[in-house]
PyMOL Python script that loads the backbone (N, CA, C, O; Angstrom):
from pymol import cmd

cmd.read_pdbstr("""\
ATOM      1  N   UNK A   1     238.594 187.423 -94.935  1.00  0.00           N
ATOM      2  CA  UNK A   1     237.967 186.125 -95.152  1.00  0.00           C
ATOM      3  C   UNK A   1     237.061 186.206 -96.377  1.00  0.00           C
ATOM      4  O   UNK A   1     236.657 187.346 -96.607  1.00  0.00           O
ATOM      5  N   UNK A   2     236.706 185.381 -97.102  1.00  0.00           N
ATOM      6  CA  UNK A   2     235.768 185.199 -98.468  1.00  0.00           C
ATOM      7  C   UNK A   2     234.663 184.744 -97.673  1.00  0.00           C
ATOM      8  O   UNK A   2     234.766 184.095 -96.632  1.00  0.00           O
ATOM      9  N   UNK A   3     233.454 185.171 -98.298  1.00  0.00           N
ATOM     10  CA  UNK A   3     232.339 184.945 -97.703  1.00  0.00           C
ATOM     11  C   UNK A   3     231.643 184.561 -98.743  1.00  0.00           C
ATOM     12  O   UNK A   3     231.774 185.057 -99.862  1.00  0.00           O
ATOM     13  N   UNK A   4     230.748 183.530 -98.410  1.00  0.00           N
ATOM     14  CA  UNK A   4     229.076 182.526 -99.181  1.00  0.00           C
ATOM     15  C   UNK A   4     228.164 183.118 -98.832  1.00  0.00           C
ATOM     16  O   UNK A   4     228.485 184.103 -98.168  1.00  0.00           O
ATOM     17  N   UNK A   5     226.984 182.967 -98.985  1.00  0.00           N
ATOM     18  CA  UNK A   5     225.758 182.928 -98.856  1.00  0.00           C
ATOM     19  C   UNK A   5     225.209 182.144 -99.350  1.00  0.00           C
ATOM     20  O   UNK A   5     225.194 182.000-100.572  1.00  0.00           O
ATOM     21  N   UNK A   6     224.445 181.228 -98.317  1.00  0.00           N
ATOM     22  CA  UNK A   6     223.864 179.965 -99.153  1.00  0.00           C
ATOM     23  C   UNK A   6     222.487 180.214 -99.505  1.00  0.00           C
ATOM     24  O   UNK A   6     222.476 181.340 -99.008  1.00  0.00           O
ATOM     25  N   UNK A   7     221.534 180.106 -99.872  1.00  0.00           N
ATOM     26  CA  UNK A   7     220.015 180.084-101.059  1.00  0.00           C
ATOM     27  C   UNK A   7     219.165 180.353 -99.446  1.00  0.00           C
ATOM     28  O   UNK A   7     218.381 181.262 -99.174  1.00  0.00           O
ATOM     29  N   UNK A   8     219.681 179.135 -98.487  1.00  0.00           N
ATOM     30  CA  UNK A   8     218.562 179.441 -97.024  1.00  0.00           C
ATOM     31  C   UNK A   8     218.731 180.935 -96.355  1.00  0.00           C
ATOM     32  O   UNK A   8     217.779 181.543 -95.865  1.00  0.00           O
ATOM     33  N   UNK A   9     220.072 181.440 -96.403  1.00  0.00           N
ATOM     34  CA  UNK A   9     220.390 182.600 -96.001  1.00  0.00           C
ATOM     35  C   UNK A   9     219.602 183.760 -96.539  1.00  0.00           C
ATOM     36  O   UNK A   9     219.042 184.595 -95.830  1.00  0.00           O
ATOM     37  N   UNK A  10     219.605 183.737 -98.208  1.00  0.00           N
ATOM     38  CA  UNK A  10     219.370 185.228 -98.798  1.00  0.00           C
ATOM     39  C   UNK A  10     217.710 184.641 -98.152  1.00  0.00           C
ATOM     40  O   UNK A  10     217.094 185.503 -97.525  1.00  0.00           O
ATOM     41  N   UNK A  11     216.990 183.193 -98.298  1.00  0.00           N
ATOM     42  CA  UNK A  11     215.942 183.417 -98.269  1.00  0.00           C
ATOM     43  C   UNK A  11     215.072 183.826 -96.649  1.00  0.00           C
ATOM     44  O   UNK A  11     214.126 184.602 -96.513  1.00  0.00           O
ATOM     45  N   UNK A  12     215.632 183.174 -95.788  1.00  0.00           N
ATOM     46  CA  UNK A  12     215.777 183.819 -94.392  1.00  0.00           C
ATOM     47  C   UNK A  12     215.624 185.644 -94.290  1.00  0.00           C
ATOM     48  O   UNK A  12     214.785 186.372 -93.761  1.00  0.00           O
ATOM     49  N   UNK A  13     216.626 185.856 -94.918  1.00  0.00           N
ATOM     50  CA  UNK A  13     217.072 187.384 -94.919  1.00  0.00           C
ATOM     51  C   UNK A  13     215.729 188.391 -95.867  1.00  0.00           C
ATOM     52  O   UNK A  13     215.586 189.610 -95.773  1.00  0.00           O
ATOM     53  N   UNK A  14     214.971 187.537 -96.652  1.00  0.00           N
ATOM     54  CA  UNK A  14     214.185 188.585 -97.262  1.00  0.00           C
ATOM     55  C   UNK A  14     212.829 188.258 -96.480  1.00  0.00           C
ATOM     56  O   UNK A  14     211.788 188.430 -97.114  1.00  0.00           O
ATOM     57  N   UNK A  15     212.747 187.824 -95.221  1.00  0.00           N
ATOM     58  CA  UNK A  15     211.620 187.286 -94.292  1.00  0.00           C
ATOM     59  C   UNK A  15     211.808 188.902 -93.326  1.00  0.00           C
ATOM     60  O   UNK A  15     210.824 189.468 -92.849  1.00  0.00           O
ATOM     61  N   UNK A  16     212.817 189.285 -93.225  1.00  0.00           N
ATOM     62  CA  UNK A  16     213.567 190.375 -91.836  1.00  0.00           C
ATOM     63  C   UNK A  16     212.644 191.980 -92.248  1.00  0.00           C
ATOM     64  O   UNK A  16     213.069 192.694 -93.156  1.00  0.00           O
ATOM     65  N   UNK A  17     211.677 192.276 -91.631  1.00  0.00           N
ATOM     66  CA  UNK A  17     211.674 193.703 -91.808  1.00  0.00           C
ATOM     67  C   UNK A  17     212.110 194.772 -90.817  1.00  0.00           C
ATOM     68  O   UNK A  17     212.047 196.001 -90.763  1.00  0.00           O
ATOM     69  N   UNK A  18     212.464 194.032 -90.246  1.00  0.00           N
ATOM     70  CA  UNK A  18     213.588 195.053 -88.716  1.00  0.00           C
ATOM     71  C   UNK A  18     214.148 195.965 -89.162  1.00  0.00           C
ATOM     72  O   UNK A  18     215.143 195.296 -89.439  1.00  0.00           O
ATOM     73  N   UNK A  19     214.423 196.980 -89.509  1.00  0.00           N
ATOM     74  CA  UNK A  19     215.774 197.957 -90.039  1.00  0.00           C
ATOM     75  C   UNK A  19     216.809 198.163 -89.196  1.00  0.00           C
ATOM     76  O   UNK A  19     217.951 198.463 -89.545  1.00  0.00           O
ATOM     77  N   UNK A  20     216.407 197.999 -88.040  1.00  0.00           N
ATOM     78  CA  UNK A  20     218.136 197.755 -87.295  1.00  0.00           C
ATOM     79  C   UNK A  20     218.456 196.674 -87.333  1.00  0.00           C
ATOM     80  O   UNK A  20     219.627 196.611 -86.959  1.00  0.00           O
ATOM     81  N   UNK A  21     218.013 195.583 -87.621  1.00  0.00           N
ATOM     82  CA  UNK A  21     218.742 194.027 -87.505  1.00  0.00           C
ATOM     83  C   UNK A  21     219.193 193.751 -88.383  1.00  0.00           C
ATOM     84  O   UNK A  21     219.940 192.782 -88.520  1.00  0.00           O
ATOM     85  N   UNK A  22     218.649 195.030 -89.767  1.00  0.00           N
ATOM     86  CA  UNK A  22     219.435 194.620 -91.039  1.00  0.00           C
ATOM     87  C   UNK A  22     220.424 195.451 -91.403  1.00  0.00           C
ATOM     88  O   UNK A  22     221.332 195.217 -92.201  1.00  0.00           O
ATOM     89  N   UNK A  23     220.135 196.825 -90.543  1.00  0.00           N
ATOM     90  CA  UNK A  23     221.460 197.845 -90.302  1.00  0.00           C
ATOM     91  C   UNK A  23     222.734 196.694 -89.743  1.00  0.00           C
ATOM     92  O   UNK A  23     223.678 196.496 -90.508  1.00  0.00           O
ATOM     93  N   UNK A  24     222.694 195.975 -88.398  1.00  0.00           N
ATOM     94  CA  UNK A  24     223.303 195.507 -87.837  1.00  0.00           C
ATOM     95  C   UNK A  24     224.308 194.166 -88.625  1.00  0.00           C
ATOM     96  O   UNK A  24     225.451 193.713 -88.675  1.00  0.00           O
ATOM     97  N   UNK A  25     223.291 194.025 -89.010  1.00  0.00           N
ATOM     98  CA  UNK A  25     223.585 192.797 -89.915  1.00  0.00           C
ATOM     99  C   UNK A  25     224.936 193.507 -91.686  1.00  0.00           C
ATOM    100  O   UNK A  25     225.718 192.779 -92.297  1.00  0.00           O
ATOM    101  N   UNK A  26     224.773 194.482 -91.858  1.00  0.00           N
ATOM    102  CA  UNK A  26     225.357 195.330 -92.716  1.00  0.00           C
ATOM    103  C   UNK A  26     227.022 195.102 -92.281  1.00  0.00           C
ATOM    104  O   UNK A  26     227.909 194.365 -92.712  1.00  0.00           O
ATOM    105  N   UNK A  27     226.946 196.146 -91.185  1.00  0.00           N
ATOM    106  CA  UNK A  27     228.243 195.730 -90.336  1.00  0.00           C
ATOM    107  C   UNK A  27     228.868 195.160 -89.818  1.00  0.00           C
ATOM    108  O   UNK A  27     230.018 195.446 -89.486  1.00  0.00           O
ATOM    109  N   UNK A  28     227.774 193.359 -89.421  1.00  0.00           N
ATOM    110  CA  UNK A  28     228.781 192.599 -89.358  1.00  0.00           C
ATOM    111  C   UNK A  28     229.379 191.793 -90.492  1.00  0.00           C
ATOM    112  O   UNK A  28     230.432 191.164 -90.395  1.00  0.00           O
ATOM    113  N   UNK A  29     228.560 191.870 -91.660  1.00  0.00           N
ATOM    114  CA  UNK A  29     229.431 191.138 -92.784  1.00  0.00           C
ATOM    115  C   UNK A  29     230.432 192.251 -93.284  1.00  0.00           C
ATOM    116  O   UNK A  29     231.238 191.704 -94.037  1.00  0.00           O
ATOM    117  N   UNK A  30     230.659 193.411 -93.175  1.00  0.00           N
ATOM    118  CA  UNK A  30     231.758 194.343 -93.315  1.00  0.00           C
ATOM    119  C   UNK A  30     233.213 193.786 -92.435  1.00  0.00           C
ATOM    120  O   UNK A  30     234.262 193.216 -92.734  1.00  0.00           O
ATOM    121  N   UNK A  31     232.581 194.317 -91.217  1.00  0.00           N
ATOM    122  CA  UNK A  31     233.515 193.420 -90.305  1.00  0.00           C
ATOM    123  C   UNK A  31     234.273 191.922 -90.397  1.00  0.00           C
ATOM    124  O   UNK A  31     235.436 191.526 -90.324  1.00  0.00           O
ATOM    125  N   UNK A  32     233.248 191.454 -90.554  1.00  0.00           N
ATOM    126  CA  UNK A  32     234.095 190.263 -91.163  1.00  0.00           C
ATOM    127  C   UNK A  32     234.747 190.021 -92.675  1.00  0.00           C
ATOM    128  O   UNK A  32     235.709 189.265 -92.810  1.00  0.00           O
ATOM    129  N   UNK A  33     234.434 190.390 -93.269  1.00  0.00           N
ATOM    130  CA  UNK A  33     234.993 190.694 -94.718  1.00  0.00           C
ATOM    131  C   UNK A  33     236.621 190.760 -94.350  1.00  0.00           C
ATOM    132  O   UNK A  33     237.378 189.801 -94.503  1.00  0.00           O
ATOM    133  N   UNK A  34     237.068 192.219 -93.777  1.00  0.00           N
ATOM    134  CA  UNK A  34     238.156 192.627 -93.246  1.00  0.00           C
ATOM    135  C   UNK A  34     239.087 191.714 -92.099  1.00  0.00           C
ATOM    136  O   UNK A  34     240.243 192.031 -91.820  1.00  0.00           O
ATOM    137  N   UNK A  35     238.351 190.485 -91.466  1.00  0.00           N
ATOM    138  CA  UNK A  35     239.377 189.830 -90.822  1.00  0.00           C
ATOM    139  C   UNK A  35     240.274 188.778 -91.444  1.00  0.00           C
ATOM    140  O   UNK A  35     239.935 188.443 -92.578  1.00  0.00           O
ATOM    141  N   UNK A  36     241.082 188.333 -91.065  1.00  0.00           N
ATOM    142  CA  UNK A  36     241.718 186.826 -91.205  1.00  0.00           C
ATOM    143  C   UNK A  36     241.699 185.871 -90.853  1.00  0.00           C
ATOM    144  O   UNK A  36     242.046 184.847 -91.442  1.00  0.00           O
ATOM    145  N   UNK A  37     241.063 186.055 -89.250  1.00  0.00           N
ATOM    146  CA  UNK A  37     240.731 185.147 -88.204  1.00  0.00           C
ATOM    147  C   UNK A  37     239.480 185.114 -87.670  1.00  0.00           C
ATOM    148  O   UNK A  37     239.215 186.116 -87.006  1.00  0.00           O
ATOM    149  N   UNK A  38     238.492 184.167 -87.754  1.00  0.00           N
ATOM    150  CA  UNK A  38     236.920 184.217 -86.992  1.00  0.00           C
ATOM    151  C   UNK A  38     237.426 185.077 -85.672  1.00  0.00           C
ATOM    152  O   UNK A  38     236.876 186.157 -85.454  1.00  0.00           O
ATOM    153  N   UNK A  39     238.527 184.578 -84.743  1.00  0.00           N
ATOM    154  CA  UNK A  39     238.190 184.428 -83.601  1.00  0.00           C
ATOM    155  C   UNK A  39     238.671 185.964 -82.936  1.00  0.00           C
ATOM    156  O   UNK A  39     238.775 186.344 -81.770  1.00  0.00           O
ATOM    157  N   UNK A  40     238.921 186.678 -84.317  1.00  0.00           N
ATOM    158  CA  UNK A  40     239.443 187.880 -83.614  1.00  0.00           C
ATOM    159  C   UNK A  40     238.030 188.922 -83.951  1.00  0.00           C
ATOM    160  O   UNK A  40     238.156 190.084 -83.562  1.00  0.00           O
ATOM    161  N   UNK A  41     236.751 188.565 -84.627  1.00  0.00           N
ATOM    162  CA  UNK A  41     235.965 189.092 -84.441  1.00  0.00           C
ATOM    163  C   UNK A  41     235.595 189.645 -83.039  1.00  0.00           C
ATOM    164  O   UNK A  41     235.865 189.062 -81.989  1.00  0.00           O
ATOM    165  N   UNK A  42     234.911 190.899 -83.140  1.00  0.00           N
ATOM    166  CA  UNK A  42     234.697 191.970 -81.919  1.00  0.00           C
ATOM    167  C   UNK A  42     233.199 191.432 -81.861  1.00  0.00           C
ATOM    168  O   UNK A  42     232.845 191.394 -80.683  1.00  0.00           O
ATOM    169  N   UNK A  43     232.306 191.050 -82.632  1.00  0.00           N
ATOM    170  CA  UNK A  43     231.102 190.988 -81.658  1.00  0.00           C
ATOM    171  C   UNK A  43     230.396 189.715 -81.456  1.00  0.00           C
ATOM    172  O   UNK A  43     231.062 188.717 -81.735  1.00  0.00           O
ATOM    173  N   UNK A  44     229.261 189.534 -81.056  1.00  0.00           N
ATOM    174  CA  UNK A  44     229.138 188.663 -80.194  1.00  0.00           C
ATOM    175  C   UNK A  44     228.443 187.532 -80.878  1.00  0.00           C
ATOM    176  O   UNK A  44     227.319 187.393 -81.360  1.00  0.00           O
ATOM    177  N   UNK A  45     229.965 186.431 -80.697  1.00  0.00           N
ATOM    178  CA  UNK A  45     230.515 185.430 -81.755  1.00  0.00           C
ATOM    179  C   UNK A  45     230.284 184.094 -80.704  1.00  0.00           C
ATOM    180  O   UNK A  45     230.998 184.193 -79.706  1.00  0.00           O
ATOM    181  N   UNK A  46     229.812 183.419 -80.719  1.00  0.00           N
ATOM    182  CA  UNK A  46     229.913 181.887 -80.253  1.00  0.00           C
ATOM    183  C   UNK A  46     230.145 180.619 -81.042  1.00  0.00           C
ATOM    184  O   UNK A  46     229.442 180.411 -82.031  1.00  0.00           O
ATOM    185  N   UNK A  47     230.921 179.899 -80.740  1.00  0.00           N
ATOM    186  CA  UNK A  47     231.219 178.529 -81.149  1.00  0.00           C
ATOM    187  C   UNK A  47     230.181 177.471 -80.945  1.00  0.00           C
ATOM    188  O   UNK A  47     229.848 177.642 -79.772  1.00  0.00           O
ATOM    189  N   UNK A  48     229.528 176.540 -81.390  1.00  0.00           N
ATOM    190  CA  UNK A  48     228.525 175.960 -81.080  1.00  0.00           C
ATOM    191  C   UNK A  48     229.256 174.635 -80.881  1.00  0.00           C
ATOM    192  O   UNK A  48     230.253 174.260 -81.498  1.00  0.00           O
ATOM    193  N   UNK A  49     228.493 173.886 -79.768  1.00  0.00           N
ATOM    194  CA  UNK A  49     229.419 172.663 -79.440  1.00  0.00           C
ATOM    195  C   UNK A  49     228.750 171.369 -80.439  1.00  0.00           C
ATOM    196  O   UNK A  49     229.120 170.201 -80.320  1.00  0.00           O
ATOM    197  N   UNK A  50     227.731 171.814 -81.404  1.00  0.00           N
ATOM    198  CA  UNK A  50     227.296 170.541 -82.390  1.00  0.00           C
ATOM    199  C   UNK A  50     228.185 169.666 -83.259  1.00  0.00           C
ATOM    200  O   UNK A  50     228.195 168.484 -83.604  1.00  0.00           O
ATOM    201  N   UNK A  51     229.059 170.941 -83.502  1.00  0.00           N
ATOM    202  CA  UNK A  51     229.791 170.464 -84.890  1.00  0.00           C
ATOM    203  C   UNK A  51     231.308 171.736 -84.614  1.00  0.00           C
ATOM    204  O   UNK A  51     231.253 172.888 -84.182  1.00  0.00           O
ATOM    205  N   UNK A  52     232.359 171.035 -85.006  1.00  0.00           N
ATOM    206  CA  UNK A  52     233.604 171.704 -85.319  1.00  0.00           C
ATOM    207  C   UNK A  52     233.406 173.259 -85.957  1.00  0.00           C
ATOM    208  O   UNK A  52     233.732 174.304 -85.393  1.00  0.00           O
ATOM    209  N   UNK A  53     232.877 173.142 -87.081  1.00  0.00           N
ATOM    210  CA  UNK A  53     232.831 174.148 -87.632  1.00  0.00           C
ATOM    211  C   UNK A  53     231.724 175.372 -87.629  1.00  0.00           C
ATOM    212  O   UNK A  53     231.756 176.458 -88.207  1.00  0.00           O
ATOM    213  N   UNK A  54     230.800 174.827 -86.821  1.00  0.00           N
ATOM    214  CA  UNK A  54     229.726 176.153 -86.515  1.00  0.00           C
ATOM    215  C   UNK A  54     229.710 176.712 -85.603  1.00  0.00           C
ATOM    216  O   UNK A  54     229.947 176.196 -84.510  1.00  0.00           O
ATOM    217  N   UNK A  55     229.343 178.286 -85.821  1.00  0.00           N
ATOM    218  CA  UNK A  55     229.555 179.862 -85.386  1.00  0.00           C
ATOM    219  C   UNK A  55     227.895 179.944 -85.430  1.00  0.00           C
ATOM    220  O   UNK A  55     227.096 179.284 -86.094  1.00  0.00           O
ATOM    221  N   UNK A  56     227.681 181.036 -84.442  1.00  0.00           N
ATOM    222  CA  UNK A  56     226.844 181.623 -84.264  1.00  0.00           C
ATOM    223  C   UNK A  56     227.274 183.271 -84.031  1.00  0.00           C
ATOM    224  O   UNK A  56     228.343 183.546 -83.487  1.00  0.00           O
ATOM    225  N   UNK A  57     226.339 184.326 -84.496  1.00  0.00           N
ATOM    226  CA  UNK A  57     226.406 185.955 -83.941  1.00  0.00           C
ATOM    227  C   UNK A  57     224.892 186.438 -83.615  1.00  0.00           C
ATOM    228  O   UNK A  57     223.975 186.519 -84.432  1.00  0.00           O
ATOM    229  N   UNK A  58     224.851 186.706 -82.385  1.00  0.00           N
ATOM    230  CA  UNK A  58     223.813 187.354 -81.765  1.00  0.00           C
ATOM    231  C   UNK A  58     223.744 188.807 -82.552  1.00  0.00           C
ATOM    232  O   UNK A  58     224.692 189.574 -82.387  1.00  0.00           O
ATOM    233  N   UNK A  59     222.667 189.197 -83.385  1.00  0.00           N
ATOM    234  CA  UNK A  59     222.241 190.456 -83.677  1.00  0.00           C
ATOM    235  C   UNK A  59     220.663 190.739 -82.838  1.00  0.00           C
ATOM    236  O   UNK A  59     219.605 190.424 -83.383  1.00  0.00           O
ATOM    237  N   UNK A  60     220.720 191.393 -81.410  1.00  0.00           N
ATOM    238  CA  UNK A  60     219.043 190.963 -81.270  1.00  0.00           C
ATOM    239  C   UNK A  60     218.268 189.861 -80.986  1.00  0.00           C
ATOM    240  O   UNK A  60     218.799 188.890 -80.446  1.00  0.00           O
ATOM    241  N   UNK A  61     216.865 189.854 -81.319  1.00  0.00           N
ATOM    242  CA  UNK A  61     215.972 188.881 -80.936  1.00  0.00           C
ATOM    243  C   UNK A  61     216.786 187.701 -82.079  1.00  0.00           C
ATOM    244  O   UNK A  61     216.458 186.543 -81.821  1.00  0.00           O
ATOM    245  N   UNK A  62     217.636 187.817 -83.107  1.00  0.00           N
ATOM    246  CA  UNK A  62     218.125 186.979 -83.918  1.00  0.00           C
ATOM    247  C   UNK A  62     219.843 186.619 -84.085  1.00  0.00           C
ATOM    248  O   UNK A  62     220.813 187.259 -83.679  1.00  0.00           O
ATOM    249  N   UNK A  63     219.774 185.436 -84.789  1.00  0.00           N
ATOM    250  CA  UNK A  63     220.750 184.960 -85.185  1.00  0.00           C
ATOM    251  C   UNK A  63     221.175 184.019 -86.264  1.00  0.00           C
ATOM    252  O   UNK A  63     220.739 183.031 -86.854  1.00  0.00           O
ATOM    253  N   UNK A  64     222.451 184.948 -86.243  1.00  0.00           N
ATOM    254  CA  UNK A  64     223.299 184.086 -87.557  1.00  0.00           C
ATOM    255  C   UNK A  64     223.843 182.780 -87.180  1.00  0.00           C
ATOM    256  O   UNK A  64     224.450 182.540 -86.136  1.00  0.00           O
ATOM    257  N   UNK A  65     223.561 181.929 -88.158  1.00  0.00           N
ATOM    258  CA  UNK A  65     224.100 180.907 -88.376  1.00  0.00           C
ATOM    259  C   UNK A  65     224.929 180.498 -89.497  1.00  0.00           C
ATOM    260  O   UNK A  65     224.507 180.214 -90.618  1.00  0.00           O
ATOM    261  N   UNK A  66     226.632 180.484 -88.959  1.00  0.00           N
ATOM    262  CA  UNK A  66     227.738 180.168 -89.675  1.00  0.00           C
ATOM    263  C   UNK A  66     228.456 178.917 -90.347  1.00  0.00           C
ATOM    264  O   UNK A  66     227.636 178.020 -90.148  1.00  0.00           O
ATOM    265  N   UNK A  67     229.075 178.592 -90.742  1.00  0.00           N
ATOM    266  CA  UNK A  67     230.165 177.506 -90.654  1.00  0.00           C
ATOM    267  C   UNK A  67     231.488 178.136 -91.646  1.00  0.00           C
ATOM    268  O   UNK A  67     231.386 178.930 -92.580  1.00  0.00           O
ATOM    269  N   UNK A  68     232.465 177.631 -91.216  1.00  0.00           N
ATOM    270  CA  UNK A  68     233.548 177.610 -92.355  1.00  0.00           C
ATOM    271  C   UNK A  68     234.205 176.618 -92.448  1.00  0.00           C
ATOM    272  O   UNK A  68     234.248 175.588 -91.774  1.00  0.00           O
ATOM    273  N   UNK A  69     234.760 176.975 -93.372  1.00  0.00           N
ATOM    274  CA  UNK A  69     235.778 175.556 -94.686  1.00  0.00           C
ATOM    275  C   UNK A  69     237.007 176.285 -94.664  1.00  0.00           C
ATOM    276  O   UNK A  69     236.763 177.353 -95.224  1.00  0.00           O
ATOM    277  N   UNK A  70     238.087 176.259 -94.340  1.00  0.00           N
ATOM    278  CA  UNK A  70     238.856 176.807 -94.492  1.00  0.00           C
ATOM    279  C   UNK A  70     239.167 178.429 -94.328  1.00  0.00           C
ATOM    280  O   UNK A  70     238.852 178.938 -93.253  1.00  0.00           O
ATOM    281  N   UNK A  71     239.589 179.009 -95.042  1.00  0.00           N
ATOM    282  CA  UNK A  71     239.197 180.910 -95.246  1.00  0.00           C
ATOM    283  C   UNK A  71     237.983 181.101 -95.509  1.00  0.00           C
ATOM    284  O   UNK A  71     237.610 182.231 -95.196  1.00  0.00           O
ATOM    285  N   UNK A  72     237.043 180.312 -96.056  1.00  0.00           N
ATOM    286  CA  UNK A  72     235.643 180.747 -96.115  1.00  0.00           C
ATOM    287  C   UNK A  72     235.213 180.705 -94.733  1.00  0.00           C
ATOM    288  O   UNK A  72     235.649 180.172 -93.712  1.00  0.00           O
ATOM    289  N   UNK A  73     233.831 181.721 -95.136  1.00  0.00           N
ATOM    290  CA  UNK A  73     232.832 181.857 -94.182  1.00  0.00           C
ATOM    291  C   UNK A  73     231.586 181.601 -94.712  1.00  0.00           C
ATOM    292  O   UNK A  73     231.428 182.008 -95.863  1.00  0.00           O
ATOM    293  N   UNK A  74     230.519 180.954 -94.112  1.00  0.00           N
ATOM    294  CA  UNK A  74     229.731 180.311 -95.219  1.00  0.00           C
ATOM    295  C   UNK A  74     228.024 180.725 -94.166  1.00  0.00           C
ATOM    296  O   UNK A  74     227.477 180.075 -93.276  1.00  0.00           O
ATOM    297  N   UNK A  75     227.690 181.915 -94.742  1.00  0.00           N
ATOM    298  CA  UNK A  75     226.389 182.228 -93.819  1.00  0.00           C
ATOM    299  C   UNK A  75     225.119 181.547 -94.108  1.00  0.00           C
ATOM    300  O   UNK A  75     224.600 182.024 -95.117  1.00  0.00           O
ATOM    301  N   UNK A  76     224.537 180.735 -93.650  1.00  0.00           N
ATOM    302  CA  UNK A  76     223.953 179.164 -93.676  1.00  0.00           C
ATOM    303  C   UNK A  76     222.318 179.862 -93.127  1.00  0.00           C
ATOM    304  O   UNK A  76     221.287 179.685 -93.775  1.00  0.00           O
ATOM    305  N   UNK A  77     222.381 180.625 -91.872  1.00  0.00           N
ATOM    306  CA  UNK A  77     220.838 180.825 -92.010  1.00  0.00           C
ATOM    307  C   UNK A  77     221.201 182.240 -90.849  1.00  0.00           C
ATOM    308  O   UNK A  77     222.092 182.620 -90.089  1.00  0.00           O
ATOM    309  N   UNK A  78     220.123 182.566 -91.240  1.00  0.00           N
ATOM    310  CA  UNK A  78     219.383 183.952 -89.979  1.00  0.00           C
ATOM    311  C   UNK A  78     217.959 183.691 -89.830  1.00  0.00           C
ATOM    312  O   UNK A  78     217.078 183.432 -90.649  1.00  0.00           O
ATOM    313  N   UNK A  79     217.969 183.844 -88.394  1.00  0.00           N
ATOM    314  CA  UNK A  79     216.469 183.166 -88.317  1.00  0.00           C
ATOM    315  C   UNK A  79     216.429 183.985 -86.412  1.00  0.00           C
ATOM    316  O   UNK A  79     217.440 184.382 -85.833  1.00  0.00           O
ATOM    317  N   UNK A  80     215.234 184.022 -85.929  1.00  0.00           N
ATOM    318  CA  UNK A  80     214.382 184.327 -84.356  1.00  0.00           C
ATOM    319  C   UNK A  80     215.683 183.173 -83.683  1.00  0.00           C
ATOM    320  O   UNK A  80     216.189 182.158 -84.163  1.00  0.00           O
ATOM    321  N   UNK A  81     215.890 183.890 -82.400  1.00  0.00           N
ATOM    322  CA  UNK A  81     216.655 182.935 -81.594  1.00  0.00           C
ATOM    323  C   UNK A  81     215.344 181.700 -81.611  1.00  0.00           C
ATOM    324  O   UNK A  81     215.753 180.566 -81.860  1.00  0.00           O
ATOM    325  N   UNK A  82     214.126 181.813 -81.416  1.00  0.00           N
ATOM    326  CA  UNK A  82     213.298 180.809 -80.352  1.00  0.00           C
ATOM    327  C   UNK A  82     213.462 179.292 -82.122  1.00  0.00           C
ATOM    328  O   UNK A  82     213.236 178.082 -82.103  1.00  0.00           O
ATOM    329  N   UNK A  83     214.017 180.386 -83.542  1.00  0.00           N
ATOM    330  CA  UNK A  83     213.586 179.322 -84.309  1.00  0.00           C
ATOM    331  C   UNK A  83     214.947 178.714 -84.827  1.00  0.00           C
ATOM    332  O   UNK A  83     214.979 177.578 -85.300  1.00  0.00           O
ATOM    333  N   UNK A  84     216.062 179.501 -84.723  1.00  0.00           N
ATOM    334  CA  UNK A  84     217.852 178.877 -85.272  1.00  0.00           C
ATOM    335  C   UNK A  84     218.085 177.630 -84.743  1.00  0.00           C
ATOM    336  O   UNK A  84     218.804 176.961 -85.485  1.00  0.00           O
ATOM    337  N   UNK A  85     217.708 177.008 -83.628  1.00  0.00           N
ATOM    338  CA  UNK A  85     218.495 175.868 -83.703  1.00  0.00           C
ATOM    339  C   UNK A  85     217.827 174.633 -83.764  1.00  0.00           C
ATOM    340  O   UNK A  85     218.384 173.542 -83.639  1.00  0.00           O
ATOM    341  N   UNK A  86     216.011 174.906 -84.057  1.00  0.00           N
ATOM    342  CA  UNK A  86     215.504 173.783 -84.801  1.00  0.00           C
ATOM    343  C   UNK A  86     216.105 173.816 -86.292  1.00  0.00           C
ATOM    344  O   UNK A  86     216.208 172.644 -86.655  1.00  0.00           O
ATOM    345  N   UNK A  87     216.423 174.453 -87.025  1.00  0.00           N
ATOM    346  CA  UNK A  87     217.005 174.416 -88.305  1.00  0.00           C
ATOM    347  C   UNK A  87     218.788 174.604 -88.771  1.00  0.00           C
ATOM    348  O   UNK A  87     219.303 174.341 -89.859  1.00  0.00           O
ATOM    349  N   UNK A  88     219.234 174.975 -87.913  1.00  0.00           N
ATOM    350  CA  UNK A  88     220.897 174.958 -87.872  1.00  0.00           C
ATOM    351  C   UNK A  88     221.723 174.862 -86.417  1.00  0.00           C
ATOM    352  O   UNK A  88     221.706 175.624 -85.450  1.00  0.00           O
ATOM    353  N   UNK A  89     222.289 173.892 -86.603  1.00  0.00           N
ATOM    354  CA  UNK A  89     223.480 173.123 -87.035  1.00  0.00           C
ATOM    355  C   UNK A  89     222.716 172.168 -88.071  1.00  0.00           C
ATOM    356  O   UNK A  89     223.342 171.318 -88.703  1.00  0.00           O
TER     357      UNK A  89
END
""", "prot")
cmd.dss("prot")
cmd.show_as("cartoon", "prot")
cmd.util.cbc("prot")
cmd.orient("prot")
């Protein structure tokens, strides 16, 4: 799959001083890099019922927030579970 990063993402991401959430976070954009299909991702991947196209991945106290367009994958935010879904979908 081709992967984005949108401006909220990198800026989200330089908020993180966890080193395993950013270890974790390493391997799942590896992982996904290498698929063809969201849905054959191995870890722990949810569909969100807001919108067609948004994904969520539990890393921890946090989470990614996805969408895709086609073969893209478009990583939209990482943020505290208690704060992702005042700000994404």
């Amino acid at each position: 799959m081709d992967l984005k990063f949108e401006n909220s993402f990198k800026r989200d991401l330089k908020k993180i001083k966890d080193k395993n959430v950013l270890e974790e976070l390493k391997k799942v954009i590896k992982g996904l890099e290498e698929l063809n299909e969201l849905r054959n991702f191995k870890g722990n991947l949810k569909k969100l019922r807001s919108g067609k196209n948004f994904w969520r991945i539990r890393i921890g106290d946090y989470r990614i927030g996805l969408e895709t367009e086609g073969n893209t994958l478009i990583f939209v935010r990482i943020l505290p579970r208690k704060e992702i879904y005042k700000y994404f979908p």
